[in-house]
SESETOR-239109 format. One record per atom (N, C-alpha, C): x, y, z; residue in one letter. Coordinates in steps of 0.1 Angstrom, whole numbers, m for minus. Layout:
BEGIN
{{X,Y,Z},A}
...
// end
This chain:
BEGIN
{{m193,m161,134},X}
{{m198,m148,135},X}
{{m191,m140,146},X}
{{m184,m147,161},X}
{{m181,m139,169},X}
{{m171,m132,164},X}
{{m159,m144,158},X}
{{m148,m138,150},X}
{{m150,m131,143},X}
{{m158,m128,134},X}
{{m163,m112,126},X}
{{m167,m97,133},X}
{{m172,m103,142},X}
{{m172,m89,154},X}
{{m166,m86,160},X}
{{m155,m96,163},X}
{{m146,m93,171},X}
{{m130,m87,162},X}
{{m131,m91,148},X}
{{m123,m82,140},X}
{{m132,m68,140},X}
{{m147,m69,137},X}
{{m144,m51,135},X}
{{m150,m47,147},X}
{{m145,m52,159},X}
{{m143,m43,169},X}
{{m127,m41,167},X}
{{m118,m47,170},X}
{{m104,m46,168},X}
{{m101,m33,159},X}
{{m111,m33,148},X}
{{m107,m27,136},X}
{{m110,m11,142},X}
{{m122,m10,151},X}
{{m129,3,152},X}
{{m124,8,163},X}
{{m114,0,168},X}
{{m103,6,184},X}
{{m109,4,196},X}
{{m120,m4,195},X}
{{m127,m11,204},X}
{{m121,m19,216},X}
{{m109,m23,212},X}
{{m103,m30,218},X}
{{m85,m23,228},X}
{{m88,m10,222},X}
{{m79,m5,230},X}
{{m71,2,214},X}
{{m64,10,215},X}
{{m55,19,202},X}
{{m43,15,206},X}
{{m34,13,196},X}
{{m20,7,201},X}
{{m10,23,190},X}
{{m6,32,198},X}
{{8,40,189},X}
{{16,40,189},X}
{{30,43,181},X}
{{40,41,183},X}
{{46,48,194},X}
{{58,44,199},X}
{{67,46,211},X}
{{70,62,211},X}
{{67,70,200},X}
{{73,83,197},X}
{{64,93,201},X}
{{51,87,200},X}
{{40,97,209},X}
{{39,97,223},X}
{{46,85,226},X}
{{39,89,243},X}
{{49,102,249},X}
{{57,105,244},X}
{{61,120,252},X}
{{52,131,246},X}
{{41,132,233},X}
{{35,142,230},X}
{{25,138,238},X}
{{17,125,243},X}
{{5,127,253},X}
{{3,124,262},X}
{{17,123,270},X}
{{23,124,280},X}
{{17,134,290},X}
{{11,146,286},X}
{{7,154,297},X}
{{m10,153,297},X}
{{m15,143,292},X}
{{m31,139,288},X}
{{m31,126,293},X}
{{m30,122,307},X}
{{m34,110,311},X}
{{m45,104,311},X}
{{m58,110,313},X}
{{m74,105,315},X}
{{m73,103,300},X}
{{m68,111,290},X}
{{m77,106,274},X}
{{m66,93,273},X}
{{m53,91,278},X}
{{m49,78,276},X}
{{m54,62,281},X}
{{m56,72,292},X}
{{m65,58,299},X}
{{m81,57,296},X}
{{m89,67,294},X}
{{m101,65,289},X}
{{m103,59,276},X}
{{m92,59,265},X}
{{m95,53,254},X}
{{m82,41,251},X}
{{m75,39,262},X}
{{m70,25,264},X}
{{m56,24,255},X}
{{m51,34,258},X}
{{m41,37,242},X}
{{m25,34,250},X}
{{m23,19,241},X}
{{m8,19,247},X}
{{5,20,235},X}
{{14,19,240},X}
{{21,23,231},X}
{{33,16,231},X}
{{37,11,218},X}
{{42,1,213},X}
{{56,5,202},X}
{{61,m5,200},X}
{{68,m6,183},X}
{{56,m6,172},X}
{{63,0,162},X}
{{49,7,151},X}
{{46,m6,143},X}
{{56,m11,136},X}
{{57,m23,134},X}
{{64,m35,141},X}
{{57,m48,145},X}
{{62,m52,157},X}
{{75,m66,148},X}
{{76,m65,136},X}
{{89,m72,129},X}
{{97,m68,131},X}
{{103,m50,128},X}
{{109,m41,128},X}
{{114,m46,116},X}
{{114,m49,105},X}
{{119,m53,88},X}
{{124,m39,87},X}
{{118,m27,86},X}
{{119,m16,81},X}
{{121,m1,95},X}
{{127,8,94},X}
{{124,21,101},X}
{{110,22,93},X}
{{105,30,112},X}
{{88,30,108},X}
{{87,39,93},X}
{{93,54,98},X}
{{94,65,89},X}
{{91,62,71},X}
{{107,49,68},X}
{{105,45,56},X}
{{92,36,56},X}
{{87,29,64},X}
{{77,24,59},X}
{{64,33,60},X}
{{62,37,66},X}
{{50,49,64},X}
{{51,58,49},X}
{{63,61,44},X}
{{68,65,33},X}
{{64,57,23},X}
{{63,45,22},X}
{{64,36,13},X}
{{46,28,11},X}
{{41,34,22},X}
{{28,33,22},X}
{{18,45,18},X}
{{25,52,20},X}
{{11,66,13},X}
{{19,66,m3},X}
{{33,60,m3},X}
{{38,66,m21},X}
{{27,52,m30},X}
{{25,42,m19},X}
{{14,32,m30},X}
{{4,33,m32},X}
{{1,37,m15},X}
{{m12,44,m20},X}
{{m16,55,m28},X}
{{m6,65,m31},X}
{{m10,75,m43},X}
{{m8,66,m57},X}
{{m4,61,m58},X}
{{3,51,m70},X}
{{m14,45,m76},X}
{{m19,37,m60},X}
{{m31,31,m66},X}
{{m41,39,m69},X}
{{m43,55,m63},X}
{{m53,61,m63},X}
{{m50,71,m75},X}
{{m45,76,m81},X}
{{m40,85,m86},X}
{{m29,84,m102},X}
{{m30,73,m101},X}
{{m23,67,m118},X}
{{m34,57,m125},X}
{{m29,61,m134},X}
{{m43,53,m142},X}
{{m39,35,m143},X}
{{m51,29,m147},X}
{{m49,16,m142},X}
{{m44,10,m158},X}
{{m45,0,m154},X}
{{m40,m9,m170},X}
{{m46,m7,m184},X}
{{m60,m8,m182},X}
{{m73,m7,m189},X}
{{m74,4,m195},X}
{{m69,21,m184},X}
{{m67,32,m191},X}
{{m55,34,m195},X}
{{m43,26,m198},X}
{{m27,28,m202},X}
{{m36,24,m215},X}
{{m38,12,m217},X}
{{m41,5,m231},X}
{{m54,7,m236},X}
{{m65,19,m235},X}
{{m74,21,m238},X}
{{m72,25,m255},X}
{{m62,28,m260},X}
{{m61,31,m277},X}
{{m65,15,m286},X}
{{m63,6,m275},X}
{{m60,m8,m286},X}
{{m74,m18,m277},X}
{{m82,m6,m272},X}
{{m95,m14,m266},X}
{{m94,m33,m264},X}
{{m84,m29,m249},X}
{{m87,m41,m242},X}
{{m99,m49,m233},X}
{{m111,m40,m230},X}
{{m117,m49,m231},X}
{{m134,m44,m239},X}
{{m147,m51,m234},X}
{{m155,m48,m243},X}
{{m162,m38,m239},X}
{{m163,m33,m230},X}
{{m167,m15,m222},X}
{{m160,m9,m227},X}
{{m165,4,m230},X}
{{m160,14,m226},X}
{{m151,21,m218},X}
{{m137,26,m218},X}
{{m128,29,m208},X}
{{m123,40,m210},X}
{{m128,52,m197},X}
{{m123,60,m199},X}
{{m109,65,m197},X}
{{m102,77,m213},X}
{{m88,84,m211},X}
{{m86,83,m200},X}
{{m72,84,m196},X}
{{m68,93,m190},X}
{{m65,109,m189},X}
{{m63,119,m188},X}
{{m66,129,m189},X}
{{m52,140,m184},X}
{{m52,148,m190},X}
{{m40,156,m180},X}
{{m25,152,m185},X}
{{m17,152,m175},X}
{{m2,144,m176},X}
{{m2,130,m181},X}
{{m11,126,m169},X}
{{m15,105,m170},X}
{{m17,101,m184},X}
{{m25,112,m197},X}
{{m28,110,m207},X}
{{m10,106,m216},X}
{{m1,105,m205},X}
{{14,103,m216},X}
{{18,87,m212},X}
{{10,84,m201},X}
{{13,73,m195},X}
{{2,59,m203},X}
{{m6,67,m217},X}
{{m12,52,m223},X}
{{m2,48,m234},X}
{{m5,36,m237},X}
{{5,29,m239},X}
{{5,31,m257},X}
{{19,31,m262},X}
{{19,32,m274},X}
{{35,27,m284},X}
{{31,21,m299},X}
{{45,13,m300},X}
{{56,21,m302},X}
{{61,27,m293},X}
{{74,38,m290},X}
{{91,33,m286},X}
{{100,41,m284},X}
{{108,35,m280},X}
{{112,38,m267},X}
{{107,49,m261},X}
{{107,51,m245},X}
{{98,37,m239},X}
{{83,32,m245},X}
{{78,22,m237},X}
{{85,10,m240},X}
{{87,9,m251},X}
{{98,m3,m254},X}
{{109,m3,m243},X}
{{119,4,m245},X}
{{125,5,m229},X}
{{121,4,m217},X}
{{105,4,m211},X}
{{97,7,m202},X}
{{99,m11,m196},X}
{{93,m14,m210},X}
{{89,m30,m213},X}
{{100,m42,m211},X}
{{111,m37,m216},X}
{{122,m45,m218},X}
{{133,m39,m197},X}
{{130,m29,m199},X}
{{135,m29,m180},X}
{{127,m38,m173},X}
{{115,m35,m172},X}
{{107,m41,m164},X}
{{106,m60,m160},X}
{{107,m66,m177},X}
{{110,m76,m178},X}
{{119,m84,m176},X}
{{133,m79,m175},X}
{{145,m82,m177},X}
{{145,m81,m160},X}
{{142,m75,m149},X}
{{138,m72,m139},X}
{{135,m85,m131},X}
{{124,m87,m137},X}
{{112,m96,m136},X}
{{121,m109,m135},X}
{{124,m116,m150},X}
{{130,m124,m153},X}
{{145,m130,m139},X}
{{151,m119,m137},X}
{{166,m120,m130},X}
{{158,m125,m115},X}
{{146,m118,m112},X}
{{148,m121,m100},X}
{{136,m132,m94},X}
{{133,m143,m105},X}
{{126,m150,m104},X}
{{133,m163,m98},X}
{{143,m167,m96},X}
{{148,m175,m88},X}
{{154,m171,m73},X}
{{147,m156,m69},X}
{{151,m153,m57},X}
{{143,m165,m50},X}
{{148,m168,m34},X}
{{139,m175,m26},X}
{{130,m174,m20},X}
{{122,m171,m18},X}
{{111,m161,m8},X}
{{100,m168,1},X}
{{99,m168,8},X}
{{89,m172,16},X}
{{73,m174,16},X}
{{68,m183,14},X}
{{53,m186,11},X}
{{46,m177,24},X}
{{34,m172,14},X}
{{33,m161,25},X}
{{22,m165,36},X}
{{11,m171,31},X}
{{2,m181,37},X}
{{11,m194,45},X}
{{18,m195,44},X}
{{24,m207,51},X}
{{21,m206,68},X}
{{13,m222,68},X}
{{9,m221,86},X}
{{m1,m210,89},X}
{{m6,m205,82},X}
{{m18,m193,82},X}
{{m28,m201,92},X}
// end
């Protein structure tokens, strides 16, 4: 249980705010709110795999991706995949359900052929030593 509160204190900045290196010249002239709320400032991501910029980029483009495109259930709601009810999609998204065409055929056959080629990449077990 402590470990649970002590993640969502972590979580709630409880434990101090950590920002990237690029702000401390904007709050730079605000020393009490830096030190009253513990805020130090760091690399954004501490791998560095990526420029922060592109990764920030690549995090709101998924998140609109997940929030904002219809899910599987509504691509294939014409061929009632499952036993509910599933609502259209609606609008533009209504071109993105799924149908036996030759644009998705193409869709299907990139994606897999994709798929396939890079299935003997090497990659790293991601839990490993967790």
């Amino acid at each position: 249980m402590n470990a649970a509160m002590a993640q969502l204190e972590s979580m709630g900045g409880l434990n101090g705010i950590a920002l990237p290196e690029q702000f401390a010249g904007i709050l730079q002239g605000m020393p009490r709110l830096v030190s009253s709320a513990n805020i130090s400032f760091r690399k954004l991501f501490a791998n560095e795999l990526s420029a922060p910029l592109t990764a920030i980029f690549w995090i709101a483009a998924s998140a609109a991706i997940a929030l904002f495109m219809p899910n599987t259930q509504q691509i294939m709601c014409r061929y009632a995949p499952v036993l509910e009810q599933v609502s259209q999609a609606t609008g533009l998204l209504q071109h993105a359900q799924w149908q036996p065409t030759w644009p998705w055929l193409l869709v299907v056959a990139l994606t897999s052929t994709f798929t396939l080629l890079h299935l003997s990449r090497v990659s790293e077990f991601l839990y490993f030593q967790f």
